[in-house]
DRENKESE-752592 format. One line per 8 residues: number of its first residue (from 1); their letters; for each residue x, y, z of C-alpha. Coordinates in Angstrom, 1 decimal. Each point is the difference from the previous one (the first is absolute). Example, Ala and Ser with C-alpha at 12.3 -4.5 7.8 and 13.67 -1.06 7.14 Angstrom:
<atoms>
1> as> 12.3:-4.5:7.8  1.4:3.4:-0.7 .
</atoms>
This chain:
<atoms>
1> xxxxxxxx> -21.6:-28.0:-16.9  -0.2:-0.5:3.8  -3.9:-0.6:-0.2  0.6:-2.6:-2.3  3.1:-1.4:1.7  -2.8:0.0:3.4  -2.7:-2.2:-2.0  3.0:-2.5:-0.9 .
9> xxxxxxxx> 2.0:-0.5:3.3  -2.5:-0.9:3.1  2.4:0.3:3.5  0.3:-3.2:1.4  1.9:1.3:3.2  0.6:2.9:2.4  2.2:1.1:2.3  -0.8:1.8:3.6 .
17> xxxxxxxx> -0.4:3.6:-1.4  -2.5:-1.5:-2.8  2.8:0.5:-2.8  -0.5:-2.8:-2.6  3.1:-2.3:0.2  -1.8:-2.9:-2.7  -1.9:0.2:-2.8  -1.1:-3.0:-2.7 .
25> xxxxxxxx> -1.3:0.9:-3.3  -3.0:-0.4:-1.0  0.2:-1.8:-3.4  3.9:-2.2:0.1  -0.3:-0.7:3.7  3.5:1.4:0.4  0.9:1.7:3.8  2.5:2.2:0.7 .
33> xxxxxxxx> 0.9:1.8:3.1  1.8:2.9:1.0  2.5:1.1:3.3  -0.1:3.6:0.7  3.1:0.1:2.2  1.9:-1.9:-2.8  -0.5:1.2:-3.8  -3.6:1.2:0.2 .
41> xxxxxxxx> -1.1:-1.7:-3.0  -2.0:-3.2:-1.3  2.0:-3.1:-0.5  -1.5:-3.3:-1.1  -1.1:-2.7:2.0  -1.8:-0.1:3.5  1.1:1.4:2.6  2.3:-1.6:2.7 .
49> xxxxxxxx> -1.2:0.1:3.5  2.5:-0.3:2.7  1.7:2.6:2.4  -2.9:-0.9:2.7  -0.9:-2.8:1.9  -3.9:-0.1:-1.2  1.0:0.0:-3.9  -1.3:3.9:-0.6 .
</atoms>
């Protein structure tokens, strides 16, 4: 399952210890992202960039 689940969702995002934080899939276009310090798992929609002052 996780093989396939890897061919449909390409990661669209990192953060600074390389851990995927948004991924798109590959055939409906939809994102999702995911906060590790919050819930830990994917929610729909992109992800919202704030917290710094250069957006990453």
């Amino acid at each position: 399952m996780s093989c396939i689940d890897r061919l449909l969702w390409q990661i669209t995002a990192r953060n600074w210890m390389g851990w995927p934080t948004e991924r798109r899939h590959r055939l409906t276009g939809k994102y999702q992202h995911i906060r590790y310090n919050e819930t830990g798992v994917w929610k729909d929609g992109r992800q919202k960039y704030g917290g710094s002052p250069n957006g990453r």
